[in-house]
C-alpha positions in Angstrom: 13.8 8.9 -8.1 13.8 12.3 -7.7 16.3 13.8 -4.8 14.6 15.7 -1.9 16.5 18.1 0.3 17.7 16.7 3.6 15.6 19.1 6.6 14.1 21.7 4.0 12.8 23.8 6.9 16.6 24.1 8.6 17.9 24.4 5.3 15.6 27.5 4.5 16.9 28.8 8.1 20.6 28.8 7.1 20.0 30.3 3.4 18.0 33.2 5.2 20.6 33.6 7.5 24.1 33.4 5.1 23.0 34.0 1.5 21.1 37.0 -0.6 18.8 34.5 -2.5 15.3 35.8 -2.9 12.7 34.4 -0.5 10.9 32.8 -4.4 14.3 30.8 -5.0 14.7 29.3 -1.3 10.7 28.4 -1.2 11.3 26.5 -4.4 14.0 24.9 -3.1 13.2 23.7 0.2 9.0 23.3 -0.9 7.8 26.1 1.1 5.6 29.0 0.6 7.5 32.1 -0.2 5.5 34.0 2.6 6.7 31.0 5.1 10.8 32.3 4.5 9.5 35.6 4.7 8.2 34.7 8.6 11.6 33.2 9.0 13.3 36.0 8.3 11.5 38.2 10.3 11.7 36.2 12.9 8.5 34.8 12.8 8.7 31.3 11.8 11.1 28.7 13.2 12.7 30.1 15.8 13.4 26.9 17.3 15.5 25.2 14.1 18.8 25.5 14.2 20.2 26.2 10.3 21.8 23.2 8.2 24.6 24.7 5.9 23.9 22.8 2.9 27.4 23.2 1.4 28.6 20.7 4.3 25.9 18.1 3.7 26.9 18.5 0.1 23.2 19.1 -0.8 24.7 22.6 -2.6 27.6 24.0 -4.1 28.8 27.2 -3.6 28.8 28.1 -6.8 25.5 27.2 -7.1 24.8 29.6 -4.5 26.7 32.5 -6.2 24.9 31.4 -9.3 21.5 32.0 -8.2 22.3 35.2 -5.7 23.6 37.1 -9.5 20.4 35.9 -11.2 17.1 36.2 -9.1 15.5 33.8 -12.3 18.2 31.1 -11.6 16.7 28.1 -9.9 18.4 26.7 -7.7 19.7 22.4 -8.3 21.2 20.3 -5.8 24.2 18.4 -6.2 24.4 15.0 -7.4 24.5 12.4 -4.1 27.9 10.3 -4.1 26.8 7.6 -2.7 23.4 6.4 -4.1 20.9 4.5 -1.1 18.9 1.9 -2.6 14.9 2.6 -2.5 13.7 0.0 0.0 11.4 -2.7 -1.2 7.8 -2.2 -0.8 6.6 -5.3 1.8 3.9 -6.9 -0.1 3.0 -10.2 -2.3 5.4 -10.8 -4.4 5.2 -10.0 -7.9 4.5 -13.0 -10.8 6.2 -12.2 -14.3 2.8 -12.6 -16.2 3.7 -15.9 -18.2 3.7 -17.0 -15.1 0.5 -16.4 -13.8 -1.0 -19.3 -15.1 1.1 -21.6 -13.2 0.5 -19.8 -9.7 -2.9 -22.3 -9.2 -0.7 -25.1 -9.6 1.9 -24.1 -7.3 -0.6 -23.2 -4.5 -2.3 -26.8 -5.1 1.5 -28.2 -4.6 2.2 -26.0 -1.2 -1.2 -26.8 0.1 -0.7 -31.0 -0.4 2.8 -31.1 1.0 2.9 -28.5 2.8 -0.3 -28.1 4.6 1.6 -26.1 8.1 1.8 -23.2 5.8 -0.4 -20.1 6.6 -2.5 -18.4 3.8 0.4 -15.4 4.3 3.1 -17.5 4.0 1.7 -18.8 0.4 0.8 -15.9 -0.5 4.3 -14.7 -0.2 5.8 -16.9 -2.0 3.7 -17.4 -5.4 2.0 -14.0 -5.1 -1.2 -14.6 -5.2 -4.5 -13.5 -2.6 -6.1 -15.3 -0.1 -9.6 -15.8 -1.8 -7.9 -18.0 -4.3 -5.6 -20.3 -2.0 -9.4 -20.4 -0.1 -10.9 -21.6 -3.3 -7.8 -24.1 -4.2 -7.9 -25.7 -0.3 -12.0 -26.1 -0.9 -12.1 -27.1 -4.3 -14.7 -24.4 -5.7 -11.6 -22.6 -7.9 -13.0 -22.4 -11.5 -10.5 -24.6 -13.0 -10.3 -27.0 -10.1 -10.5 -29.8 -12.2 -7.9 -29.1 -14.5 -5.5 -28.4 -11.9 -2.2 -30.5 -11.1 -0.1 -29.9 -8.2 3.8 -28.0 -9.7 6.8 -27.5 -7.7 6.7 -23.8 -7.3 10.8 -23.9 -7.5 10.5 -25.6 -10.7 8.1 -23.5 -12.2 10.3 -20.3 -11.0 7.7 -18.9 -8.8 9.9 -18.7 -5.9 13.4 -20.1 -4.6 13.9 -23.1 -2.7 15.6 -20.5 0.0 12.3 -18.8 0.2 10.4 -21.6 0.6 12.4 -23.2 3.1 12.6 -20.4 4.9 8.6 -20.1 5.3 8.4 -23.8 6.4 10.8 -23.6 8.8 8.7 -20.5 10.0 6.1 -22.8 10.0 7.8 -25.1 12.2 8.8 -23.0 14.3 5.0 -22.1 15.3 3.8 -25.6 15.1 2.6 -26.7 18.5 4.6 -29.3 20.6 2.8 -32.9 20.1 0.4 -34.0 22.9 1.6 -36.9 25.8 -1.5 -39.1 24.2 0.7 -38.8 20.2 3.3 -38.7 22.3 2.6 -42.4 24.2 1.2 -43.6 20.4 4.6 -42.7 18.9 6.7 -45.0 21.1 7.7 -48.1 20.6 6.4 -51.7 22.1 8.1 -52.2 25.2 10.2 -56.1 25.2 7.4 -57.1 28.1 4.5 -56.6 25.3 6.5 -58.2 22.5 7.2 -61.3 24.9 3.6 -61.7 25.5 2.9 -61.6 21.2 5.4 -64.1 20.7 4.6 -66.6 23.2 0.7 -65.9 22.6 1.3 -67.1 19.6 3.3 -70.1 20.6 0.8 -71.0 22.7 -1.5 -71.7 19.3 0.7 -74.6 18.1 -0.1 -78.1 19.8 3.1 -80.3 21.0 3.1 -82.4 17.5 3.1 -79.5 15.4 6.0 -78.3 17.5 7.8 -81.8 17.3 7.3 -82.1 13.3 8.7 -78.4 13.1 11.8 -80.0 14.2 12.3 -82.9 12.9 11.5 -81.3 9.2 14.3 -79.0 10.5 16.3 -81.7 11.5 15.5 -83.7 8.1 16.8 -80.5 6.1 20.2 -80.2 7.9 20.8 -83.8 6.8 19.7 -83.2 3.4 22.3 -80.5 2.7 25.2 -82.6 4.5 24.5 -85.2 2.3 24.9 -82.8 -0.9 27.5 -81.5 0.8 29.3 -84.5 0.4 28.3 -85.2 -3.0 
């Protein structure tokens, strides 16, 4: 990445101001028109900016300055940064290595089946892909729908398990609190209504059937005495 002054406008100001450059070499540096330094230093042009010394933002050395001011051809070259700030990363899907892009069909077949919270961004996110296709995958009208089998995206190194996580948690997060009716069909029996099961069922079996229940209970007992004392 190419470095760009800091403030070009207030740095033209203080070059106008403090140094004998031509009005060519500070419009080359600072990306202006030669004729807009010339309206700064007539007092035409930015008469509201307040100069930035470029030697204290470390931007320019003096030599460099002296340099150019003894040779009107000299162009001018700012000083290399000391610390370097990273480029920030563009917000966008996420980009698949392309041995890889065979497998992304597969992955979005596996988030769609076991994870069906996610949104259409949120897959998209994660195996880099557009919305069209997780649309075709969901309906089953994808060209090669018939071929496909559902892969771990992890495994297939589409994405980390952080990532994912991290999008169905999201998910979570947004999901809407269950209703009192899934609430009431989640609970358990109550005692009252397992009472009533147990002796509805009781109520089946005749006294003789209850009566031979325990005396073939009864005739068991005395069966394993007996080999007991064997």
């Amino acid at each position: 990445m190419a470095q760009k002054l800091l403030m070009p406008k207030a740095t033209a100001v203080w070059l106008v101001d403090n140094t004998a450059l031509s009005f060519d070499q500070i419009a080359e540096l600072c990306a202006l028109h030669p004729l807009e330094v010339k309206a700064i230093a007539d007092g035409e042009s930015a008469q509201g900016i307040k100069g930035l010394d470029p030697i204290s933002t470390g931007q320019l050395s003096r030599d460099e300055i002296e340099r150019a001011e003894k040779n009107p051809n000299h162009k001018l070259k700012l000083s290399e940064p000391k610390v370097r700030v990273p480029e920030s990363k563009r917000k966008g899907p996420r980009y698949t290595p392309v041995s890889k892009r065979q497998d992304r069909p597969n992955a979005i077949l596996w988030l769609v089946r076991n994870h069906p919270e996610l949104k259409d961004a949120q897959v998209s996110r994660l195996v880099g892909t557009t919305k069209s296709t997780i649309e075709q995958i969901r309906n089953r009208t994808h060209w090669n729908a018939a071929n496909l089998t559902p892969m771990d995206p992890v495994t297939l190194g589409l994405c980390s398990q952080i990532d994912l996580d991290l999008e169905v948690s999201k998910s979570a997060k947004d999901r809407p609190l269950p209703s009192a009716e899934e609430l009431d069909n989640a609970t358990l029996a109550s005692a009252h209504e397992t009472e009533n099961l147990s002796s509805d069922n009781d109520k089946g079996m005749s006294a003789d059937e209850v009566f031979s229940r325990f005396a073939s209970l009864g005739n068991s007992v005395k069966d394993d005495e007996d080999d007991d004392d064997r």
